[in-house]
SEDOBA-121155 format. One record per residue (C-alpha): residue number from 1; residue in one letter; x, y, z. Coordinates in nm, 4 decimals. Each point is the difference from the previous one (the first is absolute). Last residue first. Example, Ala and Ser with C-alpha at 12.3 -4.5 7.8 and 13.67 -1.06 7.14 Angstrom:
# residues 2
> 2; s; 1.3670; -0.1060; 0.7140
> 1; a; -0.1370; -0.3440; 0.0660
END
This chain:
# residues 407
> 407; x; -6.3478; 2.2232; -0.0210
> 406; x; -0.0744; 0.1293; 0.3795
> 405; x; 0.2910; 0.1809; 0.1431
> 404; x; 0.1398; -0.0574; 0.3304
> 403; x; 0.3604; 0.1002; -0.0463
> 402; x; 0.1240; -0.3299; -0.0115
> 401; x; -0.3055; -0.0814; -0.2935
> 400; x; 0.1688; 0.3002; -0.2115
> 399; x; 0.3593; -0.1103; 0.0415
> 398; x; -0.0730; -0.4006; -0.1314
> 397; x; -0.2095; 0.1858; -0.3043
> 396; x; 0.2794; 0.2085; -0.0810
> 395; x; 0.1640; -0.3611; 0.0219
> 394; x; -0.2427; -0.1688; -0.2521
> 393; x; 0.0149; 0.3535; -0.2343
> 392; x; 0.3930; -0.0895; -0.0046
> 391; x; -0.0302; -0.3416; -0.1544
> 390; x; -0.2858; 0.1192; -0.2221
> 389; x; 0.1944; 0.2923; -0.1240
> 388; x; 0.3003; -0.2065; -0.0644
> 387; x; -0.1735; -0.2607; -0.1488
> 386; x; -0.1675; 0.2408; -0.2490
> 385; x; 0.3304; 0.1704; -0.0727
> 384; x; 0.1954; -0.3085; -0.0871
> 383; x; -0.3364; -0.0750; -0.2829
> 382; x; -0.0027; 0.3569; -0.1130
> 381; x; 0.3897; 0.0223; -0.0341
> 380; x; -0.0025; -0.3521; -0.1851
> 379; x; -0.2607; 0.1300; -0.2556
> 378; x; 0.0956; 0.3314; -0.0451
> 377; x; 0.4009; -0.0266; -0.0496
> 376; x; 0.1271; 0.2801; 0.1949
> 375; x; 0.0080; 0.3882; 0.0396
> 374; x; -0.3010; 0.1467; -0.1113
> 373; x; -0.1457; -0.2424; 0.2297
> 372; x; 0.1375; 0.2061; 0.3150
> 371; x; 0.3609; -0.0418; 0.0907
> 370; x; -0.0214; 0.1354; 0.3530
> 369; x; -0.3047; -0.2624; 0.1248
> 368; x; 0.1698; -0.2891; -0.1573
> 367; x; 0.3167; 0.0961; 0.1926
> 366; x; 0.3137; 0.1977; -0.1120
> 365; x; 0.3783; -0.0795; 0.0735
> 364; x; 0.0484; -0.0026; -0.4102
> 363; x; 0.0500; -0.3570; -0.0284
> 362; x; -0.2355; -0.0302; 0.2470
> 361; x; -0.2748; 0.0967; -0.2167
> 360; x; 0.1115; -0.3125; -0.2368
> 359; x; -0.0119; -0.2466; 0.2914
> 358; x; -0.3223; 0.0916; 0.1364
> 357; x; -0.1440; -0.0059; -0.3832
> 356; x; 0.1507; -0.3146; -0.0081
> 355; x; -0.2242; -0.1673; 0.2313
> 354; x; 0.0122; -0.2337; 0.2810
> 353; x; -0.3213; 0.0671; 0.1500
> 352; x; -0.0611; 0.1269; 0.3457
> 351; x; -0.2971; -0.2176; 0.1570
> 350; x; -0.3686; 0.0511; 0.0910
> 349; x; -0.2019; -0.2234; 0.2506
> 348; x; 0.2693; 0.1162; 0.2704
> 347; x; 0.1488; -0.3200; 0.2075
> 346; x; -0.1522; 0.0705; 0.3481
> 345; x; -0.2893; -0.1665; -0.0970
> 344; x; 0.0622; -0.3089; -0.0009
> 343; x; 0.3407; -0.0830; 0.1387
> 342; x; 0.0770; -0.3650; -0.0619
> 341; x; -0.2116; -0.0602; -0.3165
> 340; x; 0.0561; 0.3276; -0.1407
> 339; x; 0.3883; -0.0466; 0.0301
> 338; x; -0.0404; -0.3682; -0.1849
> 337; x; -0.2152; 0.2051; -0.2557
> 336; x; 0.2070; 0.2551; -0.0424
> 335; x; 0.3230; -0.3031; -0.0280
> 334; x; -0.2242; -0.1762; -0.2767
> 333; x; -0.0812; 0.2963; -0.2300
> 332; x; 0.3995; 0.0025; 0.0498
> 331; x; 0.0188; -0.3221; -0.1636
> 330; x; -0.2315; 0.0320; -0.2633
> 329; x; 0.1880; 0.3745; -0.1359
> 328; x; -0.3552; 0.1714; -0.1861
> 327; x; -0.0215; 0.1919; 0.3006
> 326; x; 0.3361; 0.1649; -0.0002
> 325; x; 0.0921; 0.1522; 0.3432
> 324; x; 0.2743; 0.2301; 0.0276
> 323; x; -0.1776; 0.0277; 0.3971
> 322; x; -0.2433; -0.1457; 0.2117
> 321; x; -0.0860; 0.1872; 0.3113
> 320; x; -0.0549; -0.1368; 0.3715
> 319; x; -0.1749; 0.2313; 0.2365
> 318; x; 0.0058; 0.0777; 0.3275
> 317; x; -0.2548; 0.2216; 0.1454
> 316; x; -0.1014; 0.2658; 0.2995
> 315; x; 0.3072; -0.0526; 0.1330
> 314; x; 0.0817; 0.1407; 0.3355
> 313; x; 0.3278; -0.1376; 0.1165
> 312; x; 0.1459; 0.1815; 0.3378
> 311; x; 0.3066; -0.0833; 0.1822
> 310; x; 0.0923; -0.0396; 0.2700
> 309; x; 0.3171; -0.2502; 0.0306
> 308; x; -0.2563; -0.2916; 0.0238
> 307; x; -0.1504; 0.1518; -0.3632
> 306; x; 0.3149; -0.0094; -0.1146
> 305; x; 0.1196; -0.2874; 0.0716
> 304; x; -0.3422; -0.1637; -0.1657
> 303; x; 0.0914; 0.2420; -0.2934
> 302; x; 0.3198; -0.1985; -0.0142
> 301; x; -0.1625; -0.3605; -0.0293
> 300; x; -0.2701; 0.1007; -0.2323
> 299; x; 0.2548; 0.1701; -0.2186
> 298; x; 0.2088; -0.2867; -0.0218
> 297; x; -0.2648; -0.2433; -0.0827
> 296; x; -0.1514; 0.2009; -0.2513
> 295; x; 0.3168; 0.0754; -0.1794
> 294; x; 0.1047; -0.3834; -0.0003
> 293; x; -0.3450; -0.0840; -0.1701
> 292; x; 0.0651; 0.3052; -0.2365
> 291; x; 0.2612; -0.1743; -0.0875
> 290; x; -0.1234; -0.3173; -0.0733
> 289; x; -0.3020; 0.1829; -0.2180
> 288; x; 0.2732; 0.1358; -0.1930
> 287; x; 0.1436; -0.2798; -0.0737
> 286; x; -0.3389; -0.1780; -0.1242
> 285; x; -0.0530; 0.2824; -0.2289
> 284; x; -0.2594; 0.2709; 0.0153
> 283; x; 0.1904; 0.3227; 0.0953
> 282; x; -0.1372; 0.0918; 0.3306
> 281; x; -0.0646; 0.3866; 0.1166
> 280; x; -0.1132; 0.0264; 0.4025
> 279; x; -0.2090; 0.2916; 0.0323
> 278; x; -0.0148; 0.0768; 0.3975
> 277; x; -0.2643; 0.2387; 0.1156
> 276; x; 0.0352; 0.2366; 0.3091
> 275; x; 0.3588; 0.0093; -0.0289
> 274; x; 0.2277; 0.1550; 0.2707
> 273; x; 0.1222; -0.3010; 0.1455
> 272; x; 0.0606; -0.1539; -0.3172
> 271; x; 0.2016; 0.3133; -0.1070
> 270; x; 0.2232; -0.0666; 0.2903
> 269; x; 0.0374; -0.3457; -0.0764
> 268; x; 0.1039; 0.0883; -0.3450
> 267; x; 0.2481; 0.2259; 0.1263
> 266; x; 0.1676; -0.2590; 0.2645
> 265; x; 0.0430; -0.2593; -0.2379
> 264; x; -0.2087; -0.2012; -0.1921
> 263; x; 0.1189; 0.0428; -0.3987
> 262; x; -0.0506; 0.1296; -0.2787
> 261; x; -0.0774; 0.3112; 0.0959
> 260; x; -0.3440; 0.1409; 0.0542
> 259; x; -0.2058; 0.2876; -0.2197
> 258; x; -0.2082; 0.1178; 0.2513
> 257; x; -0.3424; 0.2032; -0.0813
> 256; x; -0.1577; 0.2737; 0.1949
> 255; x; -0.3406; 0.0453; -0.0242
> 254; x; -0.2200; 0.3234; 0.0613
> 253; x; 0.2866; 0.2484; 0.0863
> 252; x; 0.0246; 0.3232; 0.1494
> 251; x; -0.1153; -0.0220; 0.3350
> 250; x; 0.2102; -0.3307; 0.0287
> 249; x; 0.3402; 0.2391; 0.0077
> 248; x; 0.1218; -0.0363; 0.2933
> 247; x; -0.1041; -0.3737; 0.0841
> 246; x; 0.1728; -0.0952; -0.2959
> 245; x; 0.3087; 0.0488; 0.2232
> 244; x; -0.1491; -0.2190; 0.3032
> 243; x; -0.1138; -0.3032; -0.2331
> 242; x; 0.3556; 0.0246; -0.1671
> 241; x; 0.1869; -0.0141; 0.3545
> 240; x; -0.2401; -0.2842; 0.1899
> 239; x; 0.2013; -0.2547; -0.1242
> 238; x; 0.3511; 0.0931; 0.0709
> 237; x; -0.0995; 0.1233; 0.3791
> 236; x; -0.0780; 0.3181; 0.0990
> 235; x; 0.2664; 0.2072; 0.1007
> 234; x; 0.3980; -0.0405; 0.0239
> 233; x; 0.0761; 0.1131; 0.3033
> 232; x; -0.1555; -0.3657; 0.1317
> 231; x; 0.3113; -0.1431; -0.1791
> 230; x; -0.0048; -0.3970; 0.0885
> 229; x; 0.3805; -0.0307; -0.1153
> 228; x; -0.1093; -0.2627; -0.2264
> 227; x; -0.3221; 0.1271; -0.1139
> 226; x; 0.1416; 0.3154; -0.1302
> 225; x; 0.3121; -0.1781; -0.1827
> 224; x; -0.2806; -0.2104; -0.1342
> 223; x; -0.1872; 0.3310; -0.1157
> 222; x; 0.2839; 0.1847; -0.1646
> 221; x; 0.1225; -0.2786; -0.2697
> 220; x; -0.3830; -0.0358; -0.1433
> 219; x; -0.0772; 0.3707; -0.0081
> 218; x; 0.3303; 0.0762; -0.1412
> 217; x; -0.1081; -0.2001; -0.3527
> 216; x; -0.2403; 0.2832; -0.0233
> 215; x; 0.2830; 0.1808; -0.1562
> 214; x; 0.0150; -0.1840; -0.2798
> 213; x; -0.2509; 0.2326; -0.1823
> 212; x; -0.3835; 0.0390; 0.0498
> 211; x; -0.2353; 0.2676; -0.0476
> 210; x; -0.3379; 0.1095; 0.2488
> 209; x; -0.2360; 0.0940; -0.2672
> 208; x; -0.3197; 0.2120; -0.0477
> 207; x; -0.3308; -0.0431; -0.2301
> 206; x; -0.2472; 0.2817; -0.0031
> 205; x; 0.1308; 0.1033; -0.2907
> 204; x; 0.1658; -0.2164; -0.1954
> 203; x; 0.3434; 0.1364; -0.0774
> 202; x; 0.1424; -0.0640; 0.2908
> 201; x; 0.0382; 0.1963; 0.3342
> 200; x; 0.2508; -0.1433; 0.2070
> 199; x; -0.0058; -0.0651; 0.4047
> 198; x; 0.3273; -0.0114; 0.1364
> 197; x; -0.0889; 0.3034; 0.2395
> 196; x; -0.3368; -0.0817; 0.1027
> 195; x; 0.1775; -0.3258; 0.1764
> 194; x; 0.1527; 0.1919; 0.2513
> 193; x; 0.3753; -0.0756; 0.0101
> 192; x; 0.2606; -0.1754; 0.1691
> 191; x; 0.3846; 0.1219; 0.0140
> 190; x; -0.0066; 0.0072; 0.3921
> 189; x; 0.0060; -0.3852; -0.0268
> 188; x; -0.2165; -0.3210; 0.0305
> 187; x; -0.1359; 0.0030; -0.3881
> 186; x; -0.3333; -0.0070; -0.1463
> 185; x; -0.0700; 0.3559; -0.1176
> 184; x; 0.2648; 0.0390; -0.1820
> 183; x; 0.0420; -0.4101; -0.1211
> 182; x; -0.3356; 0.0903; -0.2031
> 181; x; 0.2064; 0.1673; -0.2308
> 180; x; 0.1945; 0.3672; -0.0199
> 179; x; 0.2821; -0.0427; 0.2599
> 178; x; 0.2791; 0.0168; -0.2825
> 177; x; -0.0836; 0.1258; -0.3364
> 176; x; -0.2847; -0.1115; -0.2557
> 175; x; 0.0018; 0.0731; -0.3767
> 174; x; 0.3545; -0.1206; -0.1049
> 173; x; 0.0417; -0.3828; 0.2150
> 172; x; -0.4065; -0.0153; -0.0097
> 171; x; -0.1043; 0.0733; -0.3497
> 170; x; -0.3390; 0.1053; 0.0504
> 169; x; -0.2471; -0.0186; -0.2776
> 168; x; -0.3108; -0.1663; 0.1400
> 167; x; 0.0407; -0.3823; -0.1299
> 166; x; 0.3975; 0.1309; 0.2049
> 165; x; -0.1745; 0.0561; 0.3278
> 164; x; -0.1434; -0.3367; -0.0255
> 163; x; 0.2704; -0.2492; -0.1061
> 162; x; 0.1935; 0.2104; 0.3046
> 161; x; 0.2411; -0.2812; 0.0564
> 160; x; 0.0189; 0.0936; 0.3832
> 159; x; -0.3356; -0.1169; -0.0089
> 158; x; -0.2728; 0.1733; 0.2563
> 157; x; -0.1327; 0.2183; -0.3150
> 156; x; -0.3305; 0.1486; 0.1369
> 155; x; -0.2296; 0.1539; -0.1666
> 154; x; -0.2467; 0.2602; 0.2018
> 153; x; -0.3335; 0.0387; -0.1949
> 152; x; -0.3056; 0.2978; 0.0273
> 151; x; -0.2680; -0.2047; -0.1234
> 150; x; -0.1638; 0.1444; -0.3342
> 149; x; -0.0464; -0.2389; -0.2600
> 148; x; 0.3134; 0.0140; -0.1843
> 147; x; 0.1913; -0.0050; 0.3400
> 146; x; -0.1571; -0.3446; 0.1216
> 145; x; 0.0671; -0.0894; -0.4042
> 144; x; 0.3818; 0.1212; 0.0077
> 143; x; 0.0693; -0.1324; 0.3805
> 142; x; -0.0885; -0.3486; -0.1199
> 141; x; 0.1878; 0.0107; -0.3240
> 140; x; 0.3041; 0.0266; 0.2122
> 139; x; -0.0620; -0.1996; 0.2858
> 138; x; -0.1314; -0.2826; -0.2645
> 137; x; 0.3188; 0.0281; -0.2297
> 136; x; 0.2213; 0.0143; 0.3019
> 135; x; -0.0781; -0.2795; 0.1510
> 134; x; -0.0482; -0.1947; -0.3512
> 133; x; 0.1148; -0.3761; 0.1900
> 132; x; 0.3624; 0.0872; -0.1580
> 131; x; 0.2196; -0.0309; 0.2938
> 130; x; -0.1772; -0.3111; 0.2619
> 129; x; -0.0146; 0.2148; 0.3641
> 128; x; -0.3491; 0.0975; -0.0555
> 127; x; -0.1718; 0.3269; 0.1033
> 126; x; -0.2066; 0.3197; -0.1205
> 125; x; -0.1596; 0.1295; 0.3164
> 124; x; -0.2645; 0.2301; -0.0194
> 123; x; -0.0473; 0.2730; 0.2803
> 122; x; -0.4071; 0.1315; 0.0427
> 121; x; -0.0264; 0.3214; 0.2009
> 120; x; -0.2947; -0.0445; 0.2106
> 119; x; -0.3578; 0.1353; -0.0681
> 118; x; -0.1122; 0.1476; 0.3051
> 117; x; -0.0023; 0.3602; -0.2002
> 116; x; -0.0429; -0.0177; -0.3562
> 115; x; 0.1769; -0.2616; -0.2405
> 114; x; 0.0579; 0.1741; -0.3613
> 113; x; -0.1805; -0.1589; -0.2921
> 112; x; -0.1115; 0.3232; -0.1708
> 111; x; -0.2746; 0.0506; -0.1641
> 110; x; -0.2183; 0.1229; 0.2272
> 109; x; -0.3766; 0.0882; -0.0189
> 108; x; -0.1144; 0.4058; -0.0042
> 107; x; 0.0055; 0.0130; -0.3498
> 106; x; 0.1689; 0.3371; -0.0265
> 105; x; 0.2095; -0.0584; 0.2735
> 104; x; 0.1526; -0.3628; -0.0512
> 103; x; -0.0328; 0.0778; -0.3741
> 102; x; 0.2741; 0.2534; 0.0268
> 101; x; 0.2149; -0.2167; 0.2982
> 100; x; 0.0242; -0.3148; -0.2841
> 99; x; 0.0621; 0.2770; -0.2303
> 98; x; 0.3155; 0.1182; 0.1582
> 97; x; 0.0962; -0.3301; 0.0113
> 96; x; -0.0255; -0.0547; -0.3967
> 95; x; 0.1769; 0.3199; -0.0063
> 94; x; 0.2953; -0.1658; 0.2000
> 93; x; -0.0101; -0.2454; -0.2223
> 92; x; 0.0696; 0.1693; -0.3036
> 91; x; -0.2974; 0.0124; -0.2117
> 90; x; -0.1063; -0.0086; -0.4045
> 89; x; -0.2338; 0.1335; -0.2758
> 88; x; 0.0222; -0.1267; -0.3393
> 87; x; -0.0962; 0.3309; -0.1904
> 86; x; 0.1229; -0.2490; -0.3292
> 85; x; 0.3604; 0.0757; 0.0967
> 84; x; 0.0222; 0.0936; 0.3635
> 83; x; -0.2253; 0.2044; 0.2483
> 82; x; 0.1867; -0.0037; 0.3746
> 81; x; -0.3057; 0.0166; 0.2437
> 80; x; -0.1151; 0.2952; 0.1886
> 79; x; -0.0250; -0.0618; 0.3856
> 78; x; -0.3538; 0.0143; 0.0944
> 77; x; -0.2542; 0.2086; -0.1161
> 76; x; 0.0694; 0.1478; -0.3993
> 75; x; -0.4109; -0.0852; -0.1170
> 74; x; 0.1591; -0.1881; -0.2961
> 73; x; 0.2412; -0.2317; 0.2797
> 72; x; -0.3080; -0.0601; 0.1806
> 71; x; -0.1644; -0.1182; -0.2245
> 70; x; 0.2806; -0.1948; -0.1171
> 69; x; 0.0392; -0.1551; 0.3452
> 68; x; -0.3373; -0.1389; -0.0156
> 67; x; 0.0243; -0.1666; -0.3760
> 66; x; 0.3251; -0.1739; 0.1286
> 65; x; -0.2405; -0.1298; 0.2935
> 64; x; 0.0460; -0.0147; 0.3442
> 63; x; 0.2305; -0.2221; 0.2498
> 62; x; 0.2951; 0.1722; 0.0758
> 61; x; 0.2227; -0.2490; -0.1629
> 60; x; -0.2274; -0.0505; -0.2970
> 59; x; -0.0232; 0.4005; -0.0949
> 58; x; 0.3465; 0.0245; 0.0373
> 57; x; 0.0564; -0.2501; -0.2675
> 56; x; -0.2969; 0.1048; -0.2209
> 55; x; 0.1670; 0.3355; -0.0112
> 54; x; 0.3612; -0.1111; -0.0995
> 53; x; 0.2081; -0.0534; 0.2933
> 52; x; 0.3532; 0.2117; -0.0452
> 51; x; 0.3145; -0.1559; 0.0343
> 50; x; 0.1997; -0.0442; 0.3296
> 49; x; 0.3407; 0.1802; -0.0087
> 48; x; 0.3448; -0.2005; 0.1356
> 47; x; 0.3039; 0.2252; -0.0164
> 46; x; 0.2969; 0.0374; -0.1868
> 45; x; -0.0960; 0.3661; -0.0385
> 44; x; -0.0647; 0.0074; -0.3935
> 43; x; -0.0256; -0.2719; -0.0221
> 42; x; -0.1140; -0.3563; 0.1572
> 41; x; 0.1433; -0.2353; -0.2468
> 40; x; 0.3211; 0.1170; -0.1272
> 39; x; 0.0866; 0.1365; 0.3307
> 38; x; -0.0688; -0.3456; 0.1877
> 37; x; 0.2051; -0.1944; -0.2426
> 36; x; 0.2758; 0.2630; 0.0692
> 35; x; -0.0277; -0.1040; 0.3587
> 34; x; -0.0656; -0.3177; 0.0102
> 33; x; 0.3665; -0.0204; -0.2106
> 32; x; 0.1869; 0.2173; 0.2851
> 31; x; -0.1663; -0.2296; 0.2727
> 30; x; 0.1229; -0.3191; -0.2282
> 29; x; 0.3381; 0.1326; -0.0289
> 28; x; 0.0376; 0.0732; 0.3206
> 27; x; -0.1181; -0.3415; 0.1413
> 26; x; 0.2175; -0.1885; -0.2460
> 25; x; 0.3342; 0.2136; 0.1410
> 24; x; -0.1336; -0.1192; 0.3267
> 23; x; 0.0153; -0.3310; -0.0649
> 22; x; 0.3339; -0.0163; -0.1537
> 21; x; 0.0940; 0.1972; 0.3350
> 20; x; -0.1492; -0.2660; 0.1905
> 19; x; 0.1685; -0.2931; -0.2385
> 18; x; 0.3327; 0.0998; -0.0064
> 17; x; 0.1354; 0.1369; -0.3392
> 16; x; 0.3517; -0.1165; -0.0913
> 15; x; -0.1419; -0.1018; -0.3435
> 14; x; 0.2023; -0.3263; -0.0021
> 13; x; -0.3431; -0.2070; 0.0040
> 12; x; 0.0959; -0.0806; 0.3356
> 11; x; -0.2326; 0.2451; 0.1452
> 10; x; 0.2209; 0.1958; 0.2491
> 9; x; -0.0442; -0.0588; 0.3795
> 8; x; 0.4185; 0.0820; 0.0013
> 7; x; 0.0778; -0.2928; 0.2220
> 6; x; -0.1974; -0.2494; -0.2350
> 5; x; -0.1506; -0.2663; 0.2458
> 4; x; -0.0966; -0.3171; -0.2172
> 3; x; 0.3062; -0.1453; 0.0826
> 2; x; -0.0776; -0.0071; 0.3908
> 1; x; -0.2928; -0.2377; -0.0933
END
């Protein structure tokens, strides 16, 4: 074994280059190559911008009619559309918003979902420890359609690989410096911050984000140094940090939504003990379903430490969600059904499809909901984009009966 020890910790492809620093070089030159990609296809700024809704769009998400909102539109009340080729009229979504609060006064009923008072703040958690299970995906597309229809939305990215805060045009190692994640207002030290003050405003309006970089990692080297030297300086305990935090800024939220790493370590537990509702993503193969069989029992067995340790779990549900599903595929029909067998109802009725629609609006760091049907192929876009709204209408649905609402 000793001869496979090179003294100089170069590669011994005679390059001379040592494997970290051949690493980093990669890691440059990919940031450097994001960003020009990024420049070429968000310009002028480099930014993300959310299209316009075309009438009959906004009309649908606040729930009237496309003949409605013209009228209204021809008599100049509410905010004036943007008239294109054709007098195509069209809304940015903070118009459609400011019509939702139009037609709440001059009709005197409301259209907007918002909870009132008594009605808790609802906190999603988006978990598996099995990479690839759509996590991100759902959390993502999630936040877009709760945002789309009028809930003021907190995302979440609890991954130190920021999958998340990159679908919504961050670049974490250039656009985010040090102290700026969730870590801020997790962490033991003097350093920590309020959570109000990581909080981004995207381009969706009404829907905020809490970024991600590597930094996050921190969280999960400070806490068992914490636990070992039994710290009581330190404040509340790991688990109880994120529910305390979001407790600052609940007035101004409707449903926060966690976008969990990969794995089940001290951050996940913490957003597990801040959730309300649990979605639980599961790629239909038999390995998957293994895995998840692992997760389950690890997660029962450290939320029961928890719970002795005092903590609080309030879930109103938990929810199991098929994922990159392809219904015509026999033996993952088989694996739903297996999963539907042994968990009933707690499997959602509607499923994420596998769809390349998804994977060509990725391609570009843009969701279904961003890219519009101007901007894909129509049949597979309305077909990915009719699961996707039926998937996400069954949890709006899940957030409206924990607040009390009848159907």
């Amino acid at each position: 074994m000793g001869d496979l020890v090179r003294e100089d910790a170069s590669l011994p492809d005679g390059s001379g280059v040592s494997l970290d620093a051949l690493i980093r070089q990669d890691a440059v030159t990919l940031s450097a190559q994001l960003n020009t990609l990024r420049a070429k296809l968000f310009p002028p700024r480099s930014t993300k911008q959310l299209r316009q809704f075309s009438s009959g769009e906004a009309a649908a998400l606040i729930g009237v009619s496309d003949a409605y909102l013209r009228q209204l539109s021809l008599a100049g009340q509410g905010p004036a559309p943007a008239i294109g080729p054709g007098g195509r009229r069209s809304y940015a979504l903070a118009q459609v918003n400011e019509l939702r609060q139009f037609l709440s006064i001059s009709d005197r009923r409301s259209y907007s979902p918002r909870r009132s008072a008594g009605e808790p703040l609802q906190v999603l958690a988006v978990t598996n420890f099995k990479g690839g299970s759509g996590k991100t995906t759902t959390a993502a597309h999630l936040t877009q359609y709760l945002a789309l229809r009028g809930y003021r939305t907190l995302a979440i990215d609890l991954d130190p690989q920021s999958s998340l805060s990159a679908l919504f045009g961050l670049q974490p190692e250039t656009d985010l410096d040090e102290n700026e994640t969730l870590y801020a207002a997790l962490r033991y030290d003097e350093h920590r911050r309020p959570l109000r003050e990581v909080i981004r405003r995207t381009y969706f309006d009404g829907l905020d984000l809490v970024p991600a970089n590597l930094e996050l990692q921190e969280f999960e080297h400070d806490t068992p140094r914490i636990l070992a030297r039994q710290d009581r300086d330190a404040g509340s305990p790991f688990f109880a940090r994120l529910s305390q935090v979001l407790e600052a800024v609940e007035d101004e939220y409707d449903v926060v939504v966690i976008d969990c790493p990969p794995q089940l370590g001290f951050l996940t537990l913490g957003a597990l003990c801040a959730a309300t509702g649990v979605i639980v993503t599961i790629h239909p193969q038999m390995l998957d379903v293994a895995s998840m069989g692992q997760f389950l029992f690890m997660t029962s067995d450290l939320l029961e430490v928890v719970r002795r340790a005092g903590g609080r779990l309030d879930y109103r549900f938990l929810r199991y969600l098929v994922t990159r599903y392809e219904p015509q595929d026999g033996p993952q029909a088989q694996v739903v059904g297996f999963l539907r067998t042994l968990f009933g109802d707690r499997v959602l009725t509607n499923a994420m499809l596998k769809s390349t629609a998804v994977s060509d609006a990725g391609l570009t760091k843009q969701t279904l909901y961003e890219i519009g049907r101007q901007g894909a192929v129509r049949g597979s876009y309305t077909r990915a984009l009719e699961a996707l709204d039926a998937v996400n209408g069954e949890i709006e649905h899940l957030i409206r009966q924990a607040w009390g609402r009848v159907a």
